[in-house]
PAZAPA-4460 file (N, C-alpha, C; in steps of 0.05 Angstrom, whole numbers, plus 32768, in hexadecimal, padded with zeros to 4 digits):
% residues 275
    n_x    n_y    n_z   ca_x   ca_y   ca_z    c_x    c_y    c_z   seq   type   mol
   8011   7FE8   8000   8000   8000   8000   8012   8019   8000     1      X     A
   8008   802D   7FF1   8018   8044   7FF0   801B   8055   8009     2      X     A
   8035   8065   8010   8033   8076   802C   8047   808C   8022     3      X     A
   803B   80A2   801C   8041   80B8   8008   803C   80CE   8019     4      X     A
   804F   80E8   801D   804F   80FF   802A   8050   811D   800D     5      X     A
   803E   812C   800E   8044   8145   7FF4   8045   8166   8009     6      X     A
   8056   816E   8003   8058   8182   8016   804D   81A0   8005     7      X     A
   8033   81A7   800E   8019   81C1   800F   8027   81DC   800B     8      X     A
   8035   81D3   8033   8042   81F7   803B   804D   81ED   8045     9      X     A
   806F   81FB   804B   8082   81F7   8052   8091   820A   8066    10      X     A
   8082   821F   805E   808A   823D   8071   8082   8242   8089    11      X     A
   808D   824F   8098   8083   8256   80B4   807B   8274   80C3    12      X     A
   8069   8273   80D0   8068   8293   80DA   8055   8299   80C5    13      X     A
   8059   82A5   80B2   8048   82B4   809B   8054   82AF   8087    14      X     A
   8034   82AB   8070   803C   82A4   8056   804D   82B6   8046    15      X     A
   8061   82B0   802D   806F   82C2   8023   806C   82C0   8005    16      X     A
   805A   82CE   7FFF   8057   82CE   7FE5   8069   82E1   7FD1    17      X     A
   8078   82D6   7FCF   808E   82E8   7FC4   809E   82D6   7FB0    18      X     A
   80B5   82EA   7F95   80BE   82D7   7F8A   80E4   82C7   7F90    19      X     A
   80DC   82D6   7FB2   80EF   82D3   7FC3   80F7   82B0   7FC7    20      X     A
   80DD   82A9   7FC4   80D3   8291   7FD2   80C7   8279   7FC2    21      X     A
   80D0   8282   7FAD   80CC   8262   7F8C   80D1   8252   7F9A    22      X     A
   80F0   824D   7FA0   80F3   8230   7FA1   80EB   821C   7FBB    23      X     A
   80E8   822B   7FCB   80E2   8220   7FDF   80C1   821F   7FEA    24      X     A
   80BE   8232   7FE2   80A2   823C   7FEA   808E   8251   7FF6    25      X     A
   8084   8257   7FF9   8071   826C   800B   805B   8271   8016    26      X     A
   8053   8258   8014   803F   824C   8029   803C   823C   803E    27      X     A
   802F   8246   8051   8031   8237   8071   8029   821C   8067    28      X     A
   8034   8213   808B   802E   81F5   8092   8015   81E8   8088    29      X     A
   8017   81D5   8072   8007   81B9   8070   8018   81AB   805B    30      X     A
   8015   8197   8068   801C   8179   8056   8007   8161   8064    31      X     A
   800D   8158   8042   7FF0   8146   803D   8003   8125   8041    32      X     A
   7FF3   8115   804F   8006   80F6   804B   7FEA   80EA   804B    33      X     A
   7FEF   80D7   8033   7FDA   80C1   8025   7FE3   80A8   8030    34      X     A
   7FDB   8096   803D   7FD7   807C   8048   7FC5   806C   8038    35      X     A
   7FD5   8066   8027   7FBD   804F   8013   7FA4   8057   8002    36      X     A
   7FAE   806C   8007   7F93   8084   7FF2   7F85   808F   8008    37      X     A
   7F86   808D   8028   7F80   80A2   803A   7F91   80B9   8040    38      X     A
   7F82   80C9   8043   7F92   80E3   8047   7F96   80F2   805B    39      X     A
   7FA8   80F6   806B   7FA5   810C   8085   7FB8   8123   8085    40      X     A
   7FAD   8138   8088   7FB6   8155   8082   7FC3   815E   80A2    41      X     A
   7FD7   815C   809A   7FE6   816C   80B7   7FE1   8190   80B3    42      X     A
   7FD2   819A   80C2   7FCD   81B9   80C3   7FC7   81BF   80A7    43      X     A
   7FC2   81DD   80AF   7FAB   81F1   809D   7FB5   820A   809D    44      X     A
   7FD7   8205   8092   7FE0   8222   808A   7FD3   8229   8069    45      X     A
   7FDD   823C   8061   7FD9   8243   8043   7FE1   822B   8035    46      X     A
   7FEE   821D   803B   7FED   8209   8025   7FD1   81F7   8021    47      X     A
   7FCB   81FD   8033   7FAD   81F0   8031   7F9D   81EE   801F    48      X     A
   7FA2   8208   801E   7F8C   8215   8004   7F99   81FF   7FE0    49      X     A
   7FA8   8209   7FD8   7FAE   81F2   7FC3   7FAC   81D7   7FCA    50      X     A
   7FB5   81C9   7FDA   7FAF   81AF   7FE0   7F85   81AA   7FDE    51      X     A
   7F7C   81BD   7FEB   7F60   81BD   7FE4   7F53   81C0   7FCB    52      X     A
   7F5F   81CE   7FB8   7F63   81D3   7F9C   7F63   81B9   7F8A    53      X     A
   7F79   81AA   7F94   7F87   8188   7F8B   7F72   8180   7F8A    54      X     A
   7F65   817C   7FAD   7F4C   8167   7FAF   7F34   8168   7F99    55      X     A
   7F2E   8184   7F9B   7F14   8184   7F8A   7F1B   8172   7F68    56      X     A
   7F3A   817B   7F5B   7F3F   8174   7F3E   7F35   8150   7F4D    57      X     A
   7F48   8149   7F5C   7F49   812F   7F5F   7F37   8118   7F62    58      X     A
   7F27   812D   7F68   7F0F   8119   7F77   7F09   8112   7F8E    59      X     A
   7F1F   8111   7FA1   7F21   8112   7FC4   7F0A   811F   7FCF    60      X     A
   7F08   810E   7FE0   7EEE   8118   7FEC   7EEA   811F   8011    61      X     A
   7F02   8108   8012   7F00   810B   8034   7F24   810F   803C    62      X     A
   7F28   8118   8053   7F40   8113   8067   7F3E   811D   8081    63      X     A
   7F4F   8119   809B   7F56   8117   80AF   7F66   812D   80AA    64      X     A
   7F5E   8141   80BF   7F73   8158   80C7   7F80   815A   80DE    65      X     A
   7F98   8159   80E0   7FA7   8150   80F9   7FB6   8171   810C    66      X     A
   7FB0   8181   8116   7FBE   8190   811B   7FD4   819B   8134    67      X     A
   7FE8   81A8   8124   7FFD   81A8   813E   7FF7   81B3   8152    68      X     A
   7FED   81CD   8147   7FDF   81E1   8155   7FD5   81F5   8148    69      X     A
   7FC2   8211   8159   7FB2   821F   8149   7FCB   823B   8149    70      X     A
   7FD5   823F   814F   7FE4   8257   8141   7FE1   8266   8122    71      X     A
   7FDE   8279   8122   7FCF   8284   8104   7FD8   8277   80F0    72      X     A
   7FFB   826E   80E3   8004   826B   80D1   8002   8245   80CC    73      X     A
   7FE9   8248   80DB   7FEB   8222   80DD   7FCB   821E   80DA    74      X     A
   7FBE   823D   80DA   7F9B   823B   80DA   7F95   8245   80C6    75      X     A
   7F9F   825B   80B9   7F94   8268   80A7   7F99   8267   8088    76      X     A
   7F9A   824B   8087   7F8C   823C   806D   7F72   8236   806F    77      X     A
   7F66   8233   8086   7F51   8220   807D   7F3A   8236   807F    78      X     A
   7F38   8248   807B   7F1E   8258   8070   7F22   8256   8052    79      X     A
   7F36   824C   8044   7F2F   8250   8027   7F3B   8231   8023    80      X     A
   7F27   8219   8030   7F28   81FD   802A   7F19   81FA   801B    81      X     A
   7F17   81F9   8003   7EFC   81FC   7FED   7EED   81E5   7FF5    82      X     A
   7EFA   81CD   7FF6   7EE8   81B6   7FFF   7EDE   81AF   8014    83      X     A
   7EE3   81C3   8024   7ECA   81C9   8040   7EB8   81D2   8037    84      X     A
   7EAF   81DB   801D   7E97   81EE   8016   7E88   81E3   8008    85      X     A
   7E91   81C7   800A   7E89   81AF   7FF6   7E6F   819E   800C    86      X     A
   7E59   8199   7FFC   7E49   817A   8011   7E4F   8160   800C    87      X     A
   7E5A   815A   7FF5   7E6B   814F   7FF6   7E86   8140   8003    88      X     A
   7E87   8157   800C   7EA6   8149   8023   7EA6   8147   803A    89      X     A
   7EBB   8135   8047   7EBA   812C   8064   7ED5   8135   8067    90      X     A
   7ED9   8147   8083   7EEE   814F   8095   7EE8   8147   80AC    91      X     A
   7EFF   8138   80C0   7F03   813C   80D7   7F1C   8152   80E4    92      X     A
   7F15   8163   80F4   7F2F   816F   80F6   7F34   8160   8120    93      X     A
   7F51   816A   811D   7F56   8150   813B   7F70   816F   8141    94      X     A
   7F6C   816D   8161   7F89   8179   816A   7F8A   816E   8185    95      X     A
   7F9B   816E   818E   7FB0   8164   81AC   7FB7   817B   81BE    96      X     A
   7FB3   819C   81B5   7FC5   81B2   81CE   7FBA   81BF   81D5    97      X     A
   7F99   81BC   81CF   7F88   81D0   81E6   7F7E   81BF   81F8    98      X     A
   7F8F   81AB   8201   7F8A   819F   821C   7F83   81B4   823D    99      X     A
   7F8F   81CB   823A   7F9B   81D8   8256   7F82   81F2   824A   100      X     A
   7F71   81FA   8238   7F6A   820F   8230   7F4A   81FF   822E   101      X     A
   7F2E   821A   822F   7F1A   8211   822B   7F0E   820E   8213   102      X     A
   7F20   821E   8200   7F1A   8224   81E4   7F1C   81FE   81D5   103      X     A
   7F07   81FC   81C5   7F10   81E3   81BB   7F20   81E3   819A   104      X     A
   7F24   81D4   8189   7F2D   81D9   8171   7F10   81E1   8160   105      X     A
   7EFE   81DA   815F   7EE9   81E5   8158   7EDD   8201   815A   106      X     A
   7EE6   820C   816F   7EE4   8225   8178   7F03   8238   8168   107      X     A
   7F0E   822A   816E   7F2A   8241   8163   7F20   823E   8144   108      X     A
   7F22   822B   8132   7F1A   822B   8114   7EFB   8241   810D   109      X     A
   7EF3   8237   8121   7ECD   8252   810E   7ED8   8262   8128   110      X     A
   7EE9   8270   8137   7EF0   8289   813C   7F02   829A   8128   111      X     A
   7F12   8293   811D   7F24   829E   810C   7F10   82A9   80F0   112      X     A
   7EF7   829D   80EF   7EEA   829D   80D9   7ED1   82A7   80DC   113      X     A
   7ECB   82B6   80FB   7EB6   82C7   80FD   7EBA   82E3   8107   114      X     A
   7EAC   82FF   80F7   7EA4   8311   80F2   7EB9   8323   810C   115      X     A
   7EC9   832F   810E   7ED0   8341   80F4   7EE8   833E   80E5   116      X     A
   7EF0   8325   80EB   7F0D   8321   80E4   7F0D   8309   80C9   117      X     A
   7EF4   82FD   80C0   7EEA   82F4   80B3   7ED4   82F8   80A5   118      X     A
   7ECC   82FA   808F   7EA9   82FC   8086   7E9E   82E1   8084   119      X     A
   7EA7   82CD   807F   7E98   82AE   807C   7E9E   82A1   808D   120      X     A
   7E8B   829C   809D   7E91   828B   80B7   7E8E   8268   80B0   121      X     A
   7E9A   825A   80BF   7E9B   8240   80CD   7E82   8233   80B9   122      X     A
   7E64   823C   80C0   7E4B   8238   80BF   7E48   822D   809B   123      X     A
   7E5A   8241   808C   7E59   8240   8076   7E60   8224   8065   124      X     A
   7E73   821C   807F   7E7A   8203   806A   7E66   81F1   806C   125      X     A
   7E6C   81DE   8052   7E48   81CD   8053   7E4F   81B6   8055   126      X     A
   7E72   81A7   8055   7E84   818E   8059   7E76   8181   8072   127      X     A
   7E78   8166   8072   7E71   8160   808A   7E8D   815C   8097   128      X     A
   7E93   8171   80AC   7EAA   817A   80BE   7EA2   8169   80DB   129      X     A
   7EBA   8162   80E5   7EB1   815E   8100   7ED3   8165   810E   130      X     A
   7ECB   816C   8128   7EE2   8179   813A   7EEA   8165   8154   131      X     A
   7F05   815D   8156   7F06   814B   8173   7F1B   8157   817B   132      X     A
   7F1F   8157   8191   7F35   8161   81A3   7F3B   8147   81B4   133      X     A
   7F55   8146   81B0   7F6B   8134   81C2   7F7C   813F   81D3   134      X     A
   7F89   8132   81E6   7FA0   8132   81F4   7FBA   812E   81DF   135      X     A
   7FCC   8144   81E7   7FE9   813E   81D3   7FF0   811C   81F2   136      X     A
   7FF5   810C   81DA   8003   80F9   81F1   7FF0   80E4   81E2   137      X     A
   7FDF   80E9   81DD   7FCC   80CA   81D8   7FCE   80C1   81B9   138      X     A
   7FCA   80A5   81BE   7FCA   8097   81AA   7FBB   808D   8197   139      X     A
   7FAB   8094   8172   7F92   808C   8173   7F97   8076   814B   140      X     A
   7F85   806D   8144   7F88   8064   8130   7F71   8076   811A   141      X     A
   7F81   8079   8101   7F71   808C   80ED   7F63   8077   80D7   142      X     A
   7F49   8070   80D0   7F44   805F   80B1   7F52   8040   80BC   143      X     A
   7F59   8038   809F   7F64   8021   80A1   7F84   8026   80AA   144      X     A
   7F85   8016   80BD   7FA8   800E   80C1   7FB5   8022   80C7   145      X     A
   7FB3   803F   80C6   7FBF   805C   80CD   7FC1   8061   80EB   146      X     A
   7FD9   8057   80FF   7FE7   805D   8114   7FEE   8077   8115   147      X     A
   7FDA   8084   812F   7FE7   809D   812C   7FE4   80A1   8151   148      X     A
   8006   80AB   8153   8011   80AC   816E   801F   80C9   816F   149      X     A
   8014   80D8   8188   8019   80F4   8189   8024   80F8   81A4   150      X     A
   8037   810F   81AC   8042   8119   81BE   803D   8139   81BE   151      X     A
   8047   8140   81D8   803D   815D   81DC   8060   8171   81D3   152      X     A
   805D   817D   81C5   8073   818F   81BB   8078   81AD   81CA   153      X     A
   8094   81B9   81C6   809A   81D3   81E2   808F   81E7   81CD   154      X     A
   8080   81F1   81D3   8070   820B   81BE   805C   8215   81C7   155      X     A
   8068   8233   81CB   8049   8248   81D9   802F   823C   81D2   156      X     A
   8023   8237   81ED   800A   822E   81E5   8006   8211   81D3   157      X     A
   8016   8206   81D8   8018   81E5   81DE   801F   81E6   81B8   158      X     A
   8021   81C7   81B7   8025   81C1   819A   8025   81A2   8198   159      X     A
   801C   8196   8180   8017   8179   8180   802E   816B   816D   160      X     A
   8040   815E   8171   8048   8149   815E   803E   812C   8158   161      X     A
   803A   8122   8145   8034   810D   8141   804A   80FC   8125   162      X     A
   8041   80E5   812A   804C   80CD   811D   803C   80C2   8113   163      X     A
   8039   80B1   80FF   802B   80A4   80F1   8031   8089   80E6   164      X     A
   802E   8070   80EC   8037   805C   80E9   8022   8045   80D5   165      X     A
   8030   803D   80C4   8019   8034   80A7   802B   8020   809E   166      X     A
   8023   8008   8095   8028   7FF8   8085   804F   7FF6   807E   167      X     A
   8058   7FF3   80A1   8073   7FF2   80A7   8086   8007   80A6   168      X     A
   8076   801D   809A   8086   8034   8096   807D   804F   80A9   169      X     A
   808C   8064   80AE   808B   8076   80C3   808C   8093   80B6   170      X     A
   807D   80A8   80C4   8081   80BF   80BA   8071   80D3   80D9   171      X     A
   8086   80E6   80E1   8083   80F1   80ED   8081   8113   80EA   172      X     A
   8070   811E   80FA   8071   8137   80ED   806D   814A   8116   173      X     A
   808A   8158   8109   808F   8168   8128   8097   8183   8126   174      X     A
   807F   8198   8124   8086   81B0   8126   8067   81BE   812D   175      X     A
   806D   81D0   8143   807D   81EB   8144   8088   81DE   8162   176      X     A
   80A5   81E8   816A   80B0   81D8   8183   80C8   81DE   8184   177      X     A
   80D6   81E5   81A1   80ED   81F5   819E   80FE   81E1   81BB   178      X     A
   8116   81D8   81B0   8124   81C7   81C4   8130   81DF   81D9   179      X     A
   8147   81CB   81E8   8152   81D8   81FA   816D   81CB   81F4   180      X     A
   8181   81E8   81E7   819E   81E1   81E2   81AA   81C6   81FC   181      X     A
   81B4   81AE   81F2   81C0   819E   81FB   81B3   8191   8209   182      X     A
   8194   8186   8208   817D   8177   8211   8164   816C   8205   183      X     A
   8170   815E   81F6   815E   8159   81DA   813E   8146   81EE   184      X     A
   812C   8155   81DE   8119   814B   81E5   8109   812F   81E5   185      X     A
   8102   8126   81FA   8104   810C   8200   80EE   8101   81EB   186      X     A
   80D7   810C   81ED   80BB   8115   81E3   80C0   8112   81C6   187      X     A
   80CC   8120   81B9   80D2   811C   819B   80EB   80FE   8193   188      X     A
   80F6   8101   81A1   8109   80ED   819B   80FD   80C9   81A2   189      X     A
   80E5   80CE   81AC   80D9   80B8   81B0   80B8   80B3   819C   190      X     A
   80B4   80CA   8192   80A7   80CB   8181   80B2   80C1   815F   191      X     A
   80CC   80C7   815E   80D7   80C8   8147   80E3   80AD   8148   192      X     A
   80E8   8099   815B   8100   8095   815D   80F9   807A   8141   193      X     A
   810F   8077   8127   8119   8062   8121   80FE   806A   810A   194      X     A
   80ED   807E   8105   80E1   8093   80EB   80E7   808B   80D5   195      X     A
   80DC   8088   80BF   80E7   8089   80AE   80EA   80A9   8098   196      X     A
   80DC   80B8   80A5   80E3   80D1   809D   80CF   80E6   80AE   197      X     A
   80DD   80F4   80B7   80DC   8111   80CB   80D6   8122   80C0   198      X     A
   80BF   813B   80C5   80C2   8156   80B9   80C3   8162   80DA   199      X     A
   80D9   816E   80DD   80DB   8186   80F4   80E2   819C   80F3   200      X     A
   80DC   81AD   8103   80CB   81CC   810B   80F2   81DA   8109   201      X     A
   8108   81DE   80E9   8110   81E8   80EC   8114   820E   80E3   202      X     A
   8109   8217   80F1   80FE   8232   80EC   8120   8246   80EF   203      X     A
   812D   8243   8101   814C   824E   8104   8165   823D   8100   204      X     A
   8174   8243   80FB   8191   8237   80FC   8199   823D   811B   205      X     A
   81AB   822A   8123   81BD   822A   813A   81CB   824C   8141   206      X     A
   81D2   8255   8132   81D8   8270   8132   81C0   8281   8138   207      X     A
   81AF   827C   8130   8193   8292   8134   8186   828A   814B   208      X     A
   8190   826E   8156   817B   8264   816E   817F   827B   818E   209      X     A
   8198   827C   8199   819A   828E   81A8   8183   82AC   81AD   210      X     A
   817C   82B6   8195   8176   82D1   8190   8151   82D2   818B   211      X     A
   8144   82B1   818E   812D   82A3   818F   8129   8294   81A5   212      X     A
   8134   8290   81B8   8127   827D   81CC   810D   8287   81DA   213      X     A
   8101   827C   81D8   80DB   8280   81EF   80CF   8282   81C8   214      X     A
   80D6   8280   81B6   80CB   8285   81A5   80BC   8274   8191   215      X     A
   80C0   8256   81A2   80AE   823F   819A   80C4   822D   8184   216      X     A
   80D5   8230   8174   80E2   8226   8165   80F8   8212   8163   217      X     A
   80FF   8203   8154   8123   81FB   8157   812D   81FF   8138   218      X     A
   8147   81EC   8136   8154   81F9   811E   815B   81D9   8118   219      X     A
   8166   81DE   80FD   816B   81BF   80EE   817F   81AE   80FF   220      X     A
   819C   81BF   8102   81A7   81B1   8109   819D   81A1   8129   221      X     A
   8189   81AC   813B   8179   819C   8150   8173   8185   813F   222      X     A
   8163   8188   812F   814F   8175   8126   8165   815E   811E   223      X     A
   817C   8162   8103   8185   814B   8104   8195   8144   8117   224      X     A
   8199   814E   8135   81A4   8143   813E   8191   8135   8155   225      X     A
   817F   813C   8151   8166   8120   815D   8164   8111   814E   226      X     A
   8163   8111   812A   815F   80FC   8123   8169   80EB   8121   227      X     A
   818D   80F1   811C   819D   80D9   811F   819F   80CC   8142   228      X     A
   8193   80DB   8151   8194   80CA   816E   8179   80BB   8171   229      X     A
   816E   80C2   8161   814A   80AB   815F   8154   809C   8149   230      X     A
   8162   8093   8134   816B   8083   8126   815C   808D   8106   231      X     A
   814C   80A6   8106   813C   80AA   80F7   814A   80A8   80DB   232      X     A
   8135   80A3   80C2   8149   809D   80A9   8145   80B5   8097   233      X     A
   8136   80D0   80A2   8132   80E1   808E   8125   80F6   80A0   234      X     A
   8138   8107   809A   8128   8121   80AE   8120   813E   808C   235      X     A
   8109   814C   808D   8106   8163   807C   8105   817D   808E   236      X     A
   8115   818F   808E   8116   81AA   8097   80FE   81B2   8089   237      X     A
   80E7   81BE   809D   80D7   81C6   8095   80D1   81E2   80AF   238      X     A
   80B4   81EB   80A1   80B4   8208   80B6   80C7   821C   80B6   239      X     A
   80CD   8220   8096   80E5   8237   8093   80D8   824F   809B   240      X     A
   80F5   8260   80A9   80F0   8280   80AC   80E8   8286   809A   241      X     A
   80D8   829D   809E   80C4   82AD   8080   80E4   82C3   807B   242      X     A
   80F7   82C5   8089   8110   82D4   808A   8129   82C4   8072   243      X     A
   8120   82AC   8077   8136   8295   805C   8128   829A   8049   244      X     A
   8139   82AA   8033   812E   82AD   801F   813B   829E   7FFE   245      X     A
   8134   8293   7FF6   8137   8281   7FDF   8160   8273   7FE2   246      X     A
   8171   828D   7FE3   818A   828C   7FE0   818E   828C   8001   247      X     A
   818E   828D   8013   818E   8285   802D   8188   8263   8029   248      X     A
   8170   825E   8022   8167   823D   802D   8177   822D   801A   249      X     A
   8189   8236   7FFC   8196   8228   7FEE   81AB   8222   8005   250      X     A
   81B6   8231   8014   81D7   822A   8023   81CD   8218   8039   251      X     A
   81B3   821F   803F   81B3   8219   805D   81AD   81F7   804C   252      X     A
   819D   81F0   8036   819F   81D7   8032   81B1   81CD   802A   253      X     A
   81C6   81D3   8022   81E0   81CE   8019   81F7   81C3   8035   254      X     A
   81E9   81D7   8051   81F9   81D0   8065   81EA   81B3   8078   255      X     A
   81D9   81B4   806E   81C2   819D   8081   81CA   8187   8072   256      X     A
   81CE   8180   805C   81D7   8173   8047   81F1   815E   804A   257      X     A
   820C   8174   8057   8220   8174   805C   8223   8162   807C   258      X     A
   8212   816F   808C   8213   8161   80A7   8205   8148   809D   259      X     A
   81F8   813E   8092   81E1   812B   8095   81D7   8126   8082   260      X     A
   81DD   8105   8072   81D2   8109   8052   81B1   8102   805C   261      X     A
   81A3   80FC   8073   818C   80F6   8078   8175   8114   8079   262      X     A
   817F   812D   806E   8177   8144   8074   8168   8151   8056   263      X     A
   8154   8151   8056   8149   8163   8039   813B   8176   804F   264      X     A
   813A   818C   8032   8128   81A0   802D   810F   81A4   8026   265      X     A
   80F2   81A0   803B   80DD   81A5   802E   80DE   81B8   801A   266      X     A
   80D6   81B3   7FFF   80CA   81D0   7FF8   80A9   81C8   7FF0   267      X     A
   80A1   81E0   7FE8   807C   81D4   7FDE   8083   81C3   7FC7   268      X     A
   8060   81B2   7FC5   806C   819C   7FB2   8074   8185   7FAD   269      X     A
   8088   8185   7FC3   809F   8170   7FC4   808B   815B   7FC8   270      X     A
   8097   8140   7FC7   8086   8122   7FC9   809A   8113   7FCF   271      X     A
   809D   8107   7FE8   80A6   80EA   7FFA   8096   80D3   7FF9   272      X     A
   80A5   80C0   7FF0   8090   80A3   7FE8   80A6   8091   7FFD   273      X     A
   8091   808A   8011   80A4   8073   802D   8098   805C   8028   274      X     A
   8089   8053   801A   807E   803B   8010   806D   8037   7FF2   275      X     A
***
């Protein structure tokens, strides 16, 4: 059975529509991973919106929305999910970090999208949507055969990582989340461990981390150096600064490269086939 990852949005913070930003990209967090022709959407940045675009050419009709958390650049795709506006389609959306808060994920999504900061509310869509809230920490199964195991991540106002485990193969997805120089996190490294491919939250370089701490993030070189201590076989720098601009993210992939042939570069687009 196929276990396929296509990366939406790749950007972090705010979208960058610019021609700064070709090669890599300029749209927030979402990537889409197909499990045997099921589909689950990790977040609802701007990439959203084209990935919603896909569905309609394609025919897709349903998926599982998994989210890290609601922070704007991870929500504000999904007022322009065309196929929420569909009767046709079935959404579940699922999050793990308003455990400690009264707001639920259902509430943060048709808040962002009611009056005055929005004109089409929540109400509008005609999809059959449904909203669950989890604990980051618990463990649940998605469709057929889709293992999906989550932990709680270090990020203002909590953050969800999860893993995904299908038909012998692994794919984990961990961002927004900011370590602690020389204390790699237990939490991720046990989430990831022995992966067959990683996308983590690298938003700074080692050089820029100092001048960001409390600021929710980490940087590549963290990441692969969790992944080679979880045994992982493929880590993607993803959650680029909206500050790396096209000729910045060429060196910095050129240096990730160099430490670690297990290291790519999300850009939008891109497609990972792990089975």
């Amino acid at each position: 059975m196929s276990f396929k990852v296509k990366f939406w949005g790749v950007r972090g913070s705010i979208a960058c529509p610019s021609s700064k930003y070709v090669m890599f990209g300029g749209n927030t967090s979402c990537v889409e991973v197909s499990c045997g022709g099921q589909r689950v959407i990790f977040d609802c940045g701007t990439g959203l919106r084209n990935f919603g675009h896909w569905m309609m050419k394609k025919g897709v009709r349903r998926a599982d929305i998994l989210m890290s958390h609601s922070h704007w650049d991870h929500i504000n795709g999904f007022p322009f999910f065309s196929p929420a506006f569909r009767a046709d389609c079935e959404f579940r959306v699922m999050a793990g970090h308003l455990f400690d808060v009264p707001q639920t994920i259902h509430d943060i999504m048709a808040g962002q999208m009611n009056q005055p900061t929005f004109p089409v509310p929540l109400e509008a869509m005609q999809s059959k949507m449904t909203f669950e809230d989890f604990t980051a920490g618990e463990d649940f199964t998605l469709g057929k055969g889709i293992k999906v195991t989550t932990t709680k991540l270090n990020h203002p106002d909590n953050a969800t990582g999860y893993r995904i485990d299908y038909q012998g193969r692994s794919f984990c997805y961990v961002t927004d989340t900011e370590h602690l120089p020389g204390q790699p996190d237990e939490n991720v490294l046990e989430l990831i461990a022995g992966a067959d491919a990683v996308v983590y939250d690298c938003t700074y370089t080692d050089r820029e981390f100092d001048g960001k701490v409390g600021w929710g993030h980490s940087t590549w070189q963290e990441g692969i150096r969790l992944c080679q201590q979880a045994g992982a076989k493929r880590m993607a720098v993803f959650h680029h600064n909206p500050d790396h601009e096209d000729p910045f993210m060429e060196i910095l992939e050129a240096e990730a490269r160099l430490v670690w042939d297990g290291a790519i570069v999300a850009r939008e687009n891109m497609r990972l086939t792990l089975a």
